[in-house]
Gaussian input, Z-matrix of N, CA and C with variables (Angstrom, degrees):
# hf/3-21g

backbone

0 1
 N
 C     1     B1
 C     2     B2     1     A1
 N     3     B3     2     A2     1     D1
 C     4     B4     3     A3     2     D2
 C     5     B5     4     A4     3     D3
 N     6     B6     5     A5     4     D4
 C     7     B7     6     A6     5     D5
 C     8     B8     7     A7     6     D6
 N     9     B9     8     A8     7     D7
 C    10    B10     9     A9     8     D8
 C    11    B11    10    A10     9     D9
 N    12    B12    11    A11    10    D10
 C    13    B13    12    A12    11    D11
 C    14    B14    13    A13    12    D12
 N    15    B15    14    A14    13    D13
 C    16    B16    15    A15    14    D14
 C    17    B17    16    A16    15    D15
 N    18    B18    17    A17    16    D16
 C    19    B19    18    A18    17    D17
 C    20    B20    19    A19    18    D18
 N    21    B21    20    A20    19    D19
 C    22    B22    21    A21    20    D20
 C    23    B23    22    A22    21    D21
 N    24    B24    23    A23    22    D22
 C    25    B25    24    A24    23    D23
 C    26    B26    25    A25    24    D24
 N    27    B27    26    A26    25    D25
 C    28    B28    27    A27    26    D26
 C    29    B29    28    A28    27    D27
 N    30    B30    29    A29    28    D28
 C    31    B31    30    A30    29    D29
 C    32    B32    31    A31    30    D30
 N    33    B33    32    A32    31    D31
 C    34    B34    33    A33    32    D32
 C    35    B35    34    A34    33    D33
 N    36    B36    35    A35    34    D34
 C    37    B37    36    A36    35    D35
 C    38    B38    37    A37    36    D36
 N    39    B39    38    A38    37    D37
 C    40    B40    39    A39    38    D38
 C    41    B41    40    A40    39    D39
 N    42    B42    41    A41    40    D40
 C    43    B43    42    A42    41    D41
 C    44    B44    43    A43    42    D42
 N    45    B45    44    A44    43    D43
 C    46    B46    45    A45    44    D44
 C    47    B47    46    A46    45    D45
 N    48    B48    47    A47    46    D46
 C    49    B49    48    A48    47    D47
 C    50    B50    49    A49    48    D48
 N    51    B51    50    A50    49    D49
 C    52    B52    51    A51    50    D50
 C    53    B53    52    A52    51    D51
 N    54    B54    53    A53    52    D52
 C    55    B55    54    A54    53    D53
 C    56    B56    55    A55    54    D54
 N    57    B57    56    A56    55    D55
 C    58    B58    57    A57    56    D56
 C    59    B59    58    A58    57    D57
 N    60    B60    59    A59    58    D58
 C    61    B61    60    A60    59    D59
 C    62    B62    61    A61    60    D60
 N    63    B63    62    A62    61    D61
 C    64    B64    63    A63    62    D62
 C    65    B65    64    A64    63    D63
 N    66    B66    65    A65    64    D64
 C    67    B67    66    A66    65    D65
 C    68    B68    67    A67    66    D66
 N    69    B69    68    A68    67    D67
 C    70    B70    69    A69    68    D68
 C    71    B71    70    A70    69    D69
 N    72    B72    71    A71    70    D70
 C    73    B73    72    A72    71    D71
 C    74    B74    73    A73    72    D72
 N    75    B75    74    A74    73    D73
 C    76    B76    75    A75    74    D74
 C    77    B77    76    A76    75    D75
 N    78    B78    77    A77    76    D76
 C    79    B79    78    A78    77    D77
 C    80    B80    79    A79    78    D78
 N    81    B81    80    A80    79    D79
 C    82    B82    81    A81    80    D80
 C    83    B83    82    A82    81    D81
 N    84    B84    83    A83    82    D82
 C    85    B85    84    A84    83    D83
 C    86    B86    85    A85    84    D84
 N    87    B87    86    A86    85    D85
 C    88    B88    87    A87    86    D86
 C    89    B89    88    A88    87    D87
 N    90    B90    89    A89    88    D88
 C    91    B91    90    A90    89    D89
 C    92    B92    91    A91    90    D90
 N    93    B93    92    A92    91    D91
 C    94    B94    93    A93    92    D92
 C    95    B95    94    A94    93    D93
 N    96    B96    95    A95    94    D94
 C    97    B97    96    A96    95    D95
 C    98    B98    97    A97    96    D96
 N    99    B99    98    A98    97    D97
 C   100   B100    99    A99    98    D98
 C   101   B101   100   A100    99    D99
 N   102   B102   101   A101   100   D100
 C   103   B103   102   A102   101   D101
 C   104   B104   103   A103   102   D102
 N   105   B105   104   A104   103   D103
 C   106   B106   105   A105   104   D104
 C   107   B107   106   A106   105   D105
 N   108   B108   107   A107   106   D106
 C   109   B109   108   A108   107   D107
 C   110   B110   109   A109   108   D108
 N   111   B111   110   A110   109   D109
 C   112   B112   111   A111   110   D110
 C   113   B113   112   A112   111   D111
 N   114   B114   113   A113   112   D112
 C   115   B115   114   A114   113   D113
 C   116   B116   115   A115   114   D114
 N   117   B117   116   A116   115   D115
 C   118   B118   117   A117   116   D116
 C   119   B119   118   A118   117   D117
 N   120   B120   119   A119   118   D118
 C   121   B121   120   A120   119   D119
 C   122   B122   121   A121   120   D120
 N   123   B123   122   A122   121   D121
 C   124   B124   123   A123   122   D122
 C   125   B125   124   A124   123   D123
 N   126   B126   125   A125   124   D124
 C   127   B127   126   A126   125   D125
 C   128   B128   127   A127   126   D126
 N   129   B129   128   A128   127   D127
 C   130   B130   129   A129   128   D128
 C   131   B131   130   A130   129   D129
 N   132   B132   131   A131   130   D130
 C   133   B133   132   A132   131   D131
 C   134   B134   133   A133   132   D132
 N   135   B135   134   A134   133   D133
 C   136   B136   135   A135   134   D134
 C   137   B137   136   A136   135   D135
 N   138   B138   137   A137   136   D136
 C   139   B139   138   A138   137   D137
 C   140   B140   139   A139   138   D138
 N   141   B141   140   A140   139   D139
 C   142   B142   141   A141   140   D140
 C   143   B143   142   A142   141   D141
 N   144   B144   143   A143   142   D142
 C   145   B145   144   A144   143   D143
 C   146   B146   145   A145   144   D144
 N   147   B147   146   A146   145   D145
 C   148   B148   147   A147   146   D146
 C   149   B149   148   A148   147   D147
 N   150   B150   149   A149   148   D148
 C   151   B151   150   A150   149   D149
 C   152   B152   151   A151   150   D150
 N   153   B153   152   A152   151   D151
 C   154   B154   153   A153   152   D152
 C   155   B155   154   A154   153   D153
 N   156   B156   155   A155   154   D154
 C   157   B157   156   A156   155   D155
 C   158   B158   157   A157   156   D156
 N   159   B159   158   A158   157   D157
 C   160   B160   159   A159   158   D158
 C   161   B161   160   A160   159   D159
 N   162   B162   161   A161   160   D160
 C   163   B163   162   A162   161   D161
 C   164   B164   163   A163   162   D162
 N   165   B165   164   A164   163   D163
 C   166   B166   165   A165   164   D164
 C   167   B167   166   A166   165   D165
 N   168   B168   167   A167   166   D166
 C   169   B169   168   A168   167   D167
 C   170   B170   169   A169   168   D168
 N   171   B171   170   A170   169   D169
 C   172   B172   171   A171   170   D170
 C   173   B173   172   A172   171   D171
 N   174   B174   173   A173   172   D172
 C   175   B175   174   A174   173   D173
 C   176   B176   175   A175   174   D174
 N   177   B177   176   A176   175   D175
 C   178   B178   177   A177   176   D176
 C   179   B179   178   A178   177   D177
 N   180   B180   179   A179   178   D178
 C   181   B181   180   A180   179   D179
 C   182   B182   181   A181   180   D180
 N   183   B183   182   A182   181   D181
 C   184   B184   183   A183   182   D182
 C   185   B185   184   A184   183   D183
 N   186   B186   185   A185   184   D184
 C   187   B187   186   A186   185   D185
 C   188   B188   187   A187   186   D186
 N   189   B189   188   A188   187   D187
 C   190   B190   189   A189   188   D188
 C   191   B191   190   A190   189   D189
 N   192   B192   191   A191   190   D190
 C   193   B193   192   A192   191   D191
 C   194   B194   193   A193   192   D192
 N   195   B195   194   A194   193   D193
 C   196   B196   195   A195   194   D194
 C   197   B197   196   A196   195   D195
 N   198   B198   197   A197   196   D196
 C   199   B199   198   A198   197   D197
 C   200   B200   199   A199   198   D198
 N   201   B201   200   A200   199   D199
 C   202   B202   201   A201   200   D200
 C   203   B203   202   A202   201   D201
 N   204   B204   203   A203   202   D202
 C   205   B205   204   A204   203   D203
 C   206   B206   205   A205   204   D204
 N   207   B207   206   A206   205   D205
 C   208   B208   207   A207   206   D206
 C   209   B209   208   A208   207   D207
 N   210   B210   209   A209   208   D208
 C   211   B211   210   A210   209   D209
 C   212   B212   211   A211   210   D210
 N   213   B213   212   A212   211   D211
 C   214   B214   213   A213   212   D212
 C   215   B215   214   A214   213   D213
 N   216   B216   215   A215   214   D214
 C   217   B217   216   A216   215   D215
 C   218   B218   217   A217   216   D216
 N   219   B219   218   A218   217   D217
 C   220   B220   219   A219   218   D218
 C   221   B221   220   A220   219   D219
 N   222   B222   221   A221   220   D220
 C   223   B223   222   A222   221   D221
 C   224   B224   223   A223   222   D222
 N   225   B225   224   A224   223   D223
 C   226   B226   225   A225   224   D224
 C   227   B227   226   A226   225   D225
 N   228   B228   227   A227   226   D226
 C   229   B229   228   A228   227   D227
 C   230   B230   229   A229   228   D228
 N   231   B231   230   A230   229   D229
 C   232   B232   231   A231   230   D230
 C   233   B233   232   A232   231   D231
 N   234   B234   233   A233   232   D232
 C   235   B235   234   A234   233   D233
 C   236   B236   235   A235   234   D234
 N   237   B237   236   A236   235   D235
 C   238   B238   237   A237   236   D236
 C   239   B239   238   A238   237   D237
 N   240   B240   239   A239   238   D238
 C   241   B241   240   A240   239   D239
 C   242   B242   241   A241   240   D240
 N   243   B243   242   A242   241   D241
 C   244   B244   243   A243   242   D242
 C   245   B245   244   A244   243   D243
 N   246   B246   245   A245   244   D244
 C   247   B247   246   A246   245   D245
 C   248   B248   247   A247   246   D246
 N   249   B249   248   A248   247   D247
 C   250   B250   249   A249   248   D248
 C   251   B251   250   A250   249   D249
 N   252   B252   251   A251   250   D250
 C   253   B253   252   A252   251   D251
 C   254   B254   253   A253   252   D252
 N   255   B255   254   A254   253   D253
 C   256   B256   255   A255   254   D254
 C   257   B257   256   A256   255   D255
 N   258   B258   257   A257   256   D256
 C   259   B259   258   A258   257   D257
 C   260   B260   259   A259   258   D258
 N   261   B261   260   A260   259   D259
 C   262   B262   261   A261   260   D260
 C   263   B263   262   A262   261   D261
 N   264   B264   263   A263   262   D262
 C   265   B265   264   A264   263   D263
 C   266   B266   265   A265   264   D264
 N   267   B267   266   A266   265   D265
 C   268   B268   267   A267   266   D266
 C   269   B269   268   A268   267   D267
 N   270   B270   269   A269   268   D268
 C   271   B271   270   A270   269   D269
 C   272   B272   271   A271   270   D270
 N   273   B273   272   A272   271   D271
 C   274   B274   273   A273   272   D272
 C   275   B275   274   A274   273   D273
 N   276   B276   275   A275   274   D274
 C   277   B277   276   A276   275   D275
 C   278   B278   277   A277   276   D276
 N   279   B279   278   A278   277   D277
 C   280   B280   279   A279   278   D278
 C   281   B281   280   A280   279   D279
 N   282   B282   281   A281   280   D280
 C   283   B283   282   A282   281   D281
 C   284   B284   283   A283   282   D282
 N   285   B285   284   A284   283   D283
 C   286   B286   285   A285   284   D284
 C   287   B287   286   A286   285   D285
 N   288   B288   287   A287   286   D286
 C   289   B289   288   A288   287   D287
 C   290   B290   289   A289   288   D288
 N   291   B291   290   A290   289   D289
 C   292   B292   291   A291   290   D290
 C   293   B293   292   A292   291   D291
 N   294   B294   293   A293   292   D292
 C   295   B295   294   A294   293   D293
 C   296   B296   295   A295   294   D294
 N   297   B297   296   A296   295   D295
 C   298   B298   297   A297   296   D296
 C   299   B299   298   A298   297   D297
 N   300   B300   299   A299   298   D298
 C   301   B301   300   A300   299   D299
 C   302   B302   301   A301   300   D300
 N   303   B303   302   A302   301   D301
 C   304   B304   303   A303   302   D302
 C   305   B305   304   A304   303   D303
 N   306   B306   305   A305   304   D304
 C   307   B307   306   A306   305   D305
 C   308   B308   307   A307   306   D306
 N   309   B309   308   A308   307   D307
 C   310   B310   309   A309   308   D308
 C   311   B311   310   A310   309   D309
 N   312   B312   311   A311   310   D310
 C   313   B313   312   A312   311   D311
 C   314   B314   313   A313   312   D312
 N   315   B315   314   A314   313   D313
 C   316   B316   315   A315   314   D314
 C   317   B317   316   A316   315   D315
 N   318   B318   317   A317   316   D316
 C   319   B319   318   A318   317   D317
 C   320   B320   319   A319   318   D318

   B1=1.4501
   B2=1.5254
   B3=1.4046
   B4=1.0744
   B5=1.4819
   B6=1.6172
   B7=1.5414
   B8=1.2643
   B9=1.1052
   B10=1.1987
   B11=1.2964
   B12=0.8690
   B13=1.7540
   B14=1.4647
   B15=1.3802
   B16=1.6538
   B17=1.8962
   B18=1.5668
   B19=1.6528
   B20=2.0771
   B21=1.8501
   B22=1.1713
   B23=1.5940
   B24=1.3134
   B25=1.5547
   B26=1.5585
   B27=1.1590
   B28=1.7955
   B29=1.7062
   B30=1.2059
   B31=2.2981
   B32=1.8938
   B33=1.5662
   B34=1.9244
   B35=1.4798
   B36=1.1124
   B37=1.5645
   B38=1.0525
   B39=1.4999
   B40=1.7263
   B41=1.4430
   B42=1.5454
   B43=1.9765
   B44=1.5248
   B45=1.4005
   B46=1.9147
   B47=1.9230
   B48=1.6033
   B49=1.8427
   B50=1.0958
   B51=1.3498
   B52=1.2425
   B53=1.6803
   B54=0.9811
   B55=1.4037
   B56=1.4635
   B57=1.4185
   B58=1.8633
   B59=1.5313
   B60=1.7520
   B61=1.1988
   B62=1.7658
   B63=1.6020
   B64=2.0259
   B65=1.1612
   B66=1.5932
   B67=1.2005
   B68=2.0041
   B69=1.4637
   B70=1.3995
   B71=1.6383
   B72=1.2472
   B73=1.4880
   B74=1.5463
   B75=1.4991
   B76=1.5408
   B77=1.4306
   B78=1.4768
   B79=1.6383
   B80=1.5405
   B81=1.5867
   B82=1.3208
   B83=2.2399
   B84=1.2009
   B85=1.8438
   B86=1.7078
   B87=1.7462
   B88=1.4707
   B89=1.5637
   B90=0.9585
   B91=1.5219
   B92=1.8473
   B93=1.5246
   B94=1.4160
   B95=1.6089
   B96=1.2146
   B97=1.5370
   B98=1.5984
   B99=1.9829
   B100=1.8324
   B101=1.3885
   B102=1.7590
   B103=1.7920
   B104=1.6294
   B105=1.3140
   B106=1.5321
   B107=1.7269
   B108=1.2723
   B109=1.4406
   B110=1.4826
   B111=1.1452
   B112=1.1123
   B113=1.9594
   B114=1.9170
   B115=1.4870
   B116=1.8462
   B117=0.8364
   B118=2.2424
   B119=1.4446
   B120=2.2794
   B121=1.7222
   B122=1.6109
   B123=1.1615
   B124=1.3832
   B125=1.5345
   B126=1.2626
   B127=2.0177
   B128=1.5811
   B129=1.7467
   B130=1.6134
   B131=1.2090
   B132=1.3840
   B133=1.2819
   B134=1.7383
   B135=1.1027
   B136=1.7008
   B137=1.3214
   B138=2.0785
   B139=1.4611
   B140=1.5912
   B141=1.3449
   B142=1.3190
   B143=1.6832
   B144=1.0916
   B145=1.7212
   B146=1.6336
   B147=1.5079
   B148=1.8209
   B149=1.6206
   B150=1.1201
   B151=1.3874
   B152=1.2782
   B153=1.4538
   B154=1.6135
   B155=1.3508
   B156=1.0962
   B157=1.6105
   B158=1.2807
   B159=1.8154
   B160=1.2329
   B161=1.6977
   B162=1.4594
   B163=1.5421
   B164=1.6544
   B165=1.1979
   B166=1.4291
   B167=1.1316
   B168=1.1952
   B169=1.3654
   B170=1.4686
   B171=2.1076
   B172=1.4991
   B173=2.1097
   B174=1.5742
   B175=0.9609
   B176=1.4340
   B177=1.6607
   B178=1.4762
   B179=1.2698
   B180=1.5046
   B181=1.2481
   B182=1.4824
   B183=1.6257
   B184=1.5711
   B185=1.6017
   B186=1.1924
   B187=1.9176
   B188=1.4331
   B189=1.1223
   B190=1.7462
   B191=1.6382
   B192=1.3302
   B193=1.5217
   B194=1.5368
   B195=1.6569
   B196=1.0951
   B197=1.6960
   B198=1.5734
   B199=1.7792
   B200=1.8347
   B201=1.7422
   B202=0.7739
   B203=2.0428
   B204=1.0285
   B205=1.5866
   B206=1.4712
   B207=1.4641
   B208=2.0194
   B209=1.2527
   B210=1.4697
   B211=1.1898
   B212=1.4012
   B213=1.4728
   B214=1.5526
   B215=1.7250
   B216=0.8289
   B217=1.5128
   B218=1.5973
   B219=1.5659
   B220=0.9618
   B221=1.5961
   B222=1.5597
   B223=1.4717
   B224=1.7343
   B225=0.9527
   B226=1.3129
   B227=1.5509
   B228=1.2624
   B229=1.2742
   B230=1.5848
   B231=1.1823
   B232=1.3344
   B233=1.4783
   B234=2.0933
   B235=1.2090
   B236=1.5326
   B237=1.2859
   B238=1.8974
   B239=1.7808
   B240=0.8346
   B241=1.5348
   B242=1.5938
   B243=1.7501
   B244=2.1856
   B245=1.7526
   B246=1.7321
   B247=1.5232
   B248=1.6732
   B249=1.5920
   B250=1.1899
   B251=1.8250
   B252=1.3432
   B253=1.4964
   B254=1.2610
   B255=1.2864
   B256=1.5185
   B257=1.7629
   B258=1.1726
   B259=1.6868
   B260=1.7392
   B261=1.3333
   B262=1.4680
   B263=1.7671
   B264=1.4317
   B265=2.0817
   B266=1.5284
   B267=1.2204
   B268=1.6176
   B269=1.2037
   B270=0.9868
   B271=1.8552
   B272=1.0614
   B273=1.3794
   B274=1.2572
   B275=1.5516
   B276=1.4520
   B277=1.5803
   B278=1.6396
   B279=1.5953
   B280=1.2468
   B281=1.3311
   B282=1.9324
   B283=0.8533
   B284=1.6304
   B285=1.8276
   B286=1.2280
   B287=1.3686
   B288=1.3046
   B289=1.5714
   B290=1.3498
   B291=1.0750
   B292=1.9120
   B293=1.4347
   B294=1.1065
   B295=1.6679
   B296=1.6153
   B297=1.1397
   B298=1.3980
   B299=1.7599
   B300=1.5684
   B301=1.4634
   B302=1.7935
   B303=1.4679
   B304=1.4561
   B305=1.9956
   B306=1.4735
   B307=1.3394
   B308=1.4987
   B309=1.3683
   B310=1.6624
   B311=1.7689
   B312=1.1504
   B313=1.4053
   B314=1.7592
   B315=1.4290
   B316=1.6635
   B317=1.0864
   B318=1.4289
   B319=1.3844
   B320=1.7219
   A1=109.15
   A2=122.54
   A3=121.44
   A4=142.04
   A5=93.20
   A6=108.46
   A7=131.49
   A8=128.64
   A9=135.41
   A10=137.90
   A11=116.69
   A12=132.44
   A13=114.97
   A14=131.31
   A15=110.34
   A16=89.27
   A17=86.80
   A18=109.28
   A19=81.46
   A20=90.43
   A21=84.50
   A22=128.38
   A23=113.88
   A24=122.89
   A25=96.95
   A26=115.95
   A27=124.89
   A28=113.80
   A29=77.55
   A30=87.73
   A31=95.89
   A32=73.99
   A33=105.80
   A34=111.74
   A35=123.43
   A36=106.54
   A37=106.44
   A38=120.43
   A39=139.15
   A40=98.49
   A41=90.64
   A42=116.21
   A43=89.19
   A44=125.12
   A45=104.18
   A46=84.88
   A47=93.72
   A48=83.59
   A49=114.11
   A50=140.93
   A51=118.60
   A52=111.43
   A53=119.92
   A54=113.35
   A55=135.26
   A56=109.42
   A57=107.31
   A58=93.59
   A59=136.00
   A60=119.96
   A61=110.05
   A62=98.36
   A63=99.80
   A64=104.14
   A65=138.87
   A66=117.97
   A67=92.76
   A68=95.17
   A69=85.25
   A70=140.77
   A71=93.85
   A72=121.02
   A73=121.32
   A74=98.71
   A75=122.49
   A76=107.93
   A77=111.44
   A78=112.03
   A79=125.19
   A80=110.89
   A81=122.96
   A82=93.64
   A83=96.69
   A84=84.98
   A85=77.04
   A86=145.94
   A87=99.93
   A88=135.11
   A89=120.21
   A90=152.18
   A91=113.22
   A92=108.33
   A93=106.48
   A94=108.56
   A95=150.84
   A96=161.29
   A97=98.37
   A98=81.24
   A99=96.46
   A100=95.85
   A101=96.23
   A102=96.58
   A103=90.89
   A104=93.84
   A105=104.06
   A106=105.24
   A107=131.38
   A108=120.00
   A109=117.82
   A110=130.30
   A111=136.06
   A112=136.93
   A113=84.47
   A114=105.68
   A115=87.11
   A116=78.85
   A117=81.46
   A118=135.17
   A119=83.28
   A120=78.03
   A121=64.44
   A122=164.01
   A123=144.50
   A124=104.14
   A125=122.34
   A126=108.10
   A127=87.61
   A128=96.67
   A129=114.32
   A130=113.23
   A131=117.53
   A132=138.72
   A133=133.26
   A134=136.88
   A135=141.75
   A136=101.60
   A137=108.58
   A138=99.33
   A139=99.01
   A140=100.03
   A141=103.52
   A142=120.55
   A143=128.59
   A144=117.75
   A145=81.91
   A146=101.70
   A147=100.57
   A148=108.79
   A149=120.54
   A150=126.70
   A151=129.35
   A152=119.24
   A153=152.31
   A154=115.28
   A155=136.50
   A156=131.34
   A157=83.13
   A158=153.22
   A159=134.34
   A160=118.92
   A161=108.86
   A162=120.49
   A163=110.30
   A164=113.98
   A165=127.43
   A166=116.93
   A167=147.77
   A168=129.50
   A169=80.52
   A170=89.27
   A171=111.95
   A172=106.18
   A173=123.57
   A174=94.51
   A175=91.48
   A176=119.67
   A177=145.58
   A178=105.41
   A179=116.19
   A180=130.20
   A181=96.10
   A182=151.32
   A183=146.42
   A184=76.26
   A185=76.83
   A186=100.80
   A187=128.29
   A188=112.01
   A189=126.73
   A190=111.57
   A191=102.17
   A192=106.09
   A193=104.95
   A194=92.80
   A195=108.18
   A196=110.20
   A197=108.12
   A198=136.82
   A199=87.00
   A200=86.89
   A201=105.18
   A202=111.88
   A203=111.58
   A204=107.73
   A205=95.28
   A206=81.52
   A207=103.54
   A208=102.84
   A209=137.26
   A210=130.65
   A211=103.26
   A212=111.19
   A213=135.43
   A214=99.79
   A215=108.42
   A216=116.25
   A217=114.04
   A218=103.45
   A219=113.90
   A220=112.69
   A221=108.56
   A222=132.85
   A223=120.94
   A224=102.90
   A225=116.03
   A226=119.11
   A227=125.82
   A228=126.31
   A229=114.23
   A230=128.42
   A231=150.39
   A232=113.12
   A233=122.23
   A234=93.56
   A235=129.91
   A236=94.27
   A237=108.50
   A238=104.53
   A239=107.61
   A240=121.85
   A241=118.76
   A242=91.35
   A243=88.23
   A244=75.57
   A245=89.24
   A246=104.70
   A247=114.38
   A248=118.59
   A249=125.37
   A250=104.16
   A251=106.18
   A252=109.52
   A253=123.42
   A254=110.42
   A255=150.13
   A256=95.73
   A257=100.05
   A258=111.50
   A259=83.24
   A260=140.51
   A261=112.02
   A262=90.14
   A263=115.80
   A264=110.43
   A265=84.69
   A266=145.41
   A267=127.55
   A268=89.58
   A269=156.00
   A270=139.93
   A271=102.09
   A272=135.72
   A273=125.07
   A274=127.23
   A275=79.64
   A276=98.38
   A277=136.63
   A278=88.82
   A279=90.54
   A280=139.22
   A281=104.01
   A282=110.30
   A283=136.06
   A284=102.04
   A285=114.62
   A286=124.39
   A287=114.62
   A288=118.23
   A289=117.27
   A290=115.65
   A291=113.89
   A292=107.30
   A293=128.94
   A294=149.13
   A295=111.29
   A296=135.95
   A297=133.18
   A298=68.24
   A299=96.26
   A300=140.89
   A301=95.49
   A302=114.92
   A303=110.72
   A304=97.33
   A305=93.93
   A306=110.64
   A307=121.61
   A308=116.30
   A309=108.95
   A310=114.65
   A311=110.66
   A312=119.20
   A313=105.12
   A314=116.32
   A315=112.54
   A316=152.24
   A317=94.64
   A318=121.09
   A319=108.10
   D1=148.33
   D2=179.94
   D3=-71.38
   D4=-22.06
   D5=153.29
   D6=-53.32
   D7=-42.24
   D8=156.64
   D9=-29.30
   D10=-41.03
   D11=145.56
   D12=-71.27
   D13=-9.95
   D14=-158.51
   D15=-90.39
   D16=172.26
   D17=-175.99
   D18=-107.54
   D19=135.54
   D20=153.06
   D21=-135.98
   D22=161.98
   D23=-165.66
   D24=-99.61
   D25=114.61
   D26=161.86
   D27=-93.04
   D28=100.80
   D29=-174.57
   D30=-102.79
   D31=117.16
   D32=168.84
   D33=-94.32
   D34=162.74
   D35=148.51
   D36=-141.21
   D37=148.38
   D38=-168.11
   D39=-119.18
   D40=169.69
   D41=179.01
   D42=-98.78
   D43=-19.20
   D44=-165.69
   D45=-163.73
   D46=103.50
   D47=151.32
   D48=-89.27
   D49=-42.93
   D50=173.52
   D51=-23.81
   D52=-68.55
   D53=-178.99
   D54=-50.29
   D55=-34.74
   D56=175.28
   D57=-74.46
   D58=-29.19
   D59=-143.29
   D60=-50.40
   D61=-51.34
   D62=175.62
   D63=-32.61
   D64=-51.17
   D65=-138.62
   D66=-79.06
   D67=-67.75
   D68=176.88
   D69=-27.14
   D70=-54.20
   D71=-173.61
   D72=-65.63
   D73=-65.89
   D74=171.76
   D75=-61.20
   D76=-61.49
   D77=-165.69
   D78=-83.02
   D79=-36.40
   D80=-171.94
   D81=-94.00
   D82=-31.73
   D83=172.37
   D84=102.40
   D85=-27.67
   D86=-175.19
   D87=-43.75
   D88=163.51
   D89=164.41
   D90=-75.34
   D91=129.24
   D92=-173.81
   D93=-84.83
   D94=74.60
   D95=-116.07
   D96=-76.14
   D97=-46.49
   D98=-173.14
   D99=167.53
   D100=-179.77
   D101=-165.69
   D102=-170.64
   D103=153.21
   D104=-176.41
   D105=-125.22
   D106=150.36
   D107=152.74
   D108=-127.64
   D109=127.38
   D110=169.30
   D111=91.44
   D112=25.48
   D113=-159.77
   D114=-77.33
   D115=136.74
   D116=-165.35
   D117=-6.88
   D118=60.55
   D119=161.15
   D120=114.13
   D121=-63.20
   D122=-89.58
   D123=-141.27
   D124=95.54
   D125=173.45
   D126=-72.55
   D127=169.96
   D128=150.93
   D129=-156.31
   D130=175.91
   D131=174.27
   D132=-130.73
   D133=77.96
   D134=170.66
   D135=-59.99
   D136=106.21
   D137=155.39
   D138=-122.78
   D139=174.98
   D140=-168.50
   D141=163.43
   D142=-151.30
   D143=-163.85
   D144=-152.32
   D145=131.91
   D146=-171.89
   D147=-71.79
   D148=-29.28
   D149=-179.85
   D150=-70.08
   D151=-16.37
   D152=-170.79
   D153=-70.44
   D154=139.72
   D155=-166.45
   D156=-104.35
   D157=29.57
   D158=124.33
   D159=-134.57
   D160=176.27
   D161=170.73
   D162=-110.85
   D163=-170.41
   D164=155.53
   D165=-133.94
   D166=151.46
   D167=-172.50
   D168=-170.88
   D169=117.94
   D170=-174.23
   D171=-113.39
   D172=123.81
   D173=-171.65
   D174=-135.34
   D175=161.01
   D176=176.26
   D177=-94.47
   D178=121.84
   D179=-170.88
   D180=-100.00
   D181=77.14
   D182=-139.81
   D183=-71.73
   D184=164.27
   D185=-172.71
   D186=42.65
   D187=14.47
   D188=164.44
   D189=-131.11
   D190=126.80
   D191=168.95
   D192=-104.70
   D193=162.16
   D194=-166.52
   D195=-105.39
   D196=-40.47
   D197=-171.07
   D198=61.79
   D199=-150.69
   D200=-140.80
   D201=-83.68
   D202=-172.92
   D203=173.18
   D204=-65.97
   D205=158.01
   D206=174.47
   D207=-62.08
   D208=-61.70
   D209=-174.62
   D210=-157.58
   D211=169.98
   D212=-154.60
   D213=-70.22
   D214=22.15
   D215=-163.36
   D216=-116.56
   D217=-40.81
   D218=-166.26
   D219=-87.81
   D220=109.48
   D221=-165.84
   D222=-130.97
   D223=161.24
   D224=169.07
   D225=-117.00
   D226=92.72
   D227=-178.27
   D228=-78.56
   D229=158.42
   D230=-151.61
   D231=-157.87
   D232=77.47
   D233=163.76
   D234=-109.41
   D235=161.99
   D236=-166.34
   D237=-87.70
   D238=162.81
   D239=-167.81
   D240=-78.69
   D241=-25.38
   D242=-172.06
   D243=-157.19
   D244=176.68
   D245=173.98
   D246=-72.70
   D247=-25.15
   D248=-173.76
   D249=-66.71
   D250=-46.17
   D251=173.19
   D252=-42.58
   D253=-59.74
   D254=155.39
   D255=-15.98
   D256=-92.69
   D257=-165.20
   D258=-56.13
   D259=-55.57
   D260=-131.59
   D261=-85.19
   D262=1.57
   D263=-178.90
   D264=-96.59
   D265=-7.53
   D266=175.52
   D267=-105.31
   D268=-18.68
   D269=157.55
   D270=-59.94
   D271=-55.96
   D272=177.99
   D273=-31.05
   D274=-73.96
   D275=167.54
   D276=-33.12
   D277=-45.50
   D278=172.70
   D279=-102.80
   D280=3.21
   D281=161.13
   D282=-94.31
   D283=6.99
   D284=150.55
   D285=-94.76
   D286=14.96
   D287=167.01
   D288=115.39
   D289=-14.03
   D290=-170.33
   D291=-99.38
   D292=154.33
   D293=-170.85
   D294=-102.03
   D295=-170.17
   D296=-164.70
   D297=-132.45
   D298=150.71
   D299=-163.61
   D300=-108.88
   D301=126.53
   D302=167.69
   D303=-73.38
   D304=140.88
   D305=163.12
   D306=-67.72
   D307=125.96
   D308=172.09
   D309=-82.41
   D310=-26.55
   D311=174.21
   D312=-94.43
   D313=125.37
   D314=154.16
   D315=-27.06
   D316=-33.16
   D317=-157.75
   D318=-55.61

């Protein structure tokens, strides 16, 4: 099937990229792909890993807010390959400043 091969783009939209950029950038290690400002009304942001069969691409709609997520649920999971991976993306993390988040789901 042809999906199977495609790259995919996960589009969020925020009140402030400047502000998520650390987390991505700094903590998770993405890459800034590219960025637009002011394509009608609209900044954005592509981060991501060039080799990766996806992006993220977060954009500010000026004069529309967005707040917050719909609910405590709504995530983007990320899994890593071994426990060493594991520990060395929460060093990261925390050695750019951010803490681990209690889970609302168990899972």
């Amino acid at each position: 099937m042809a999906l199977a091969g495609a790259h995919v783009r996960i589009a969020r939209p925020t009140d402030n990229i400047d502000r998520l950029l650390p987390f991505y950038r700094d903590g998770l290690g993405f890459e800034v792909l590219g960025s637009f400002t002011d394509h009608e009304g609209f900044d954005g942001v592509m981060l991501g890993h060039r080799s990766a069969g996806y992006h993220l691409e977060f954009t500010y709609h000026r004069g529309h807010g967005v707040g917050s997520a719909p609910t405590k649920d709504n995530l983007l999971i990320f899994y890593l390959p071994d426990s060493d991976a594991y520990s060395k993306a929460v060093s990261q993390m925390e050695g750019s400043g951010f803490a681990a988040a209690a889970s609302f789901n168990p899972y």
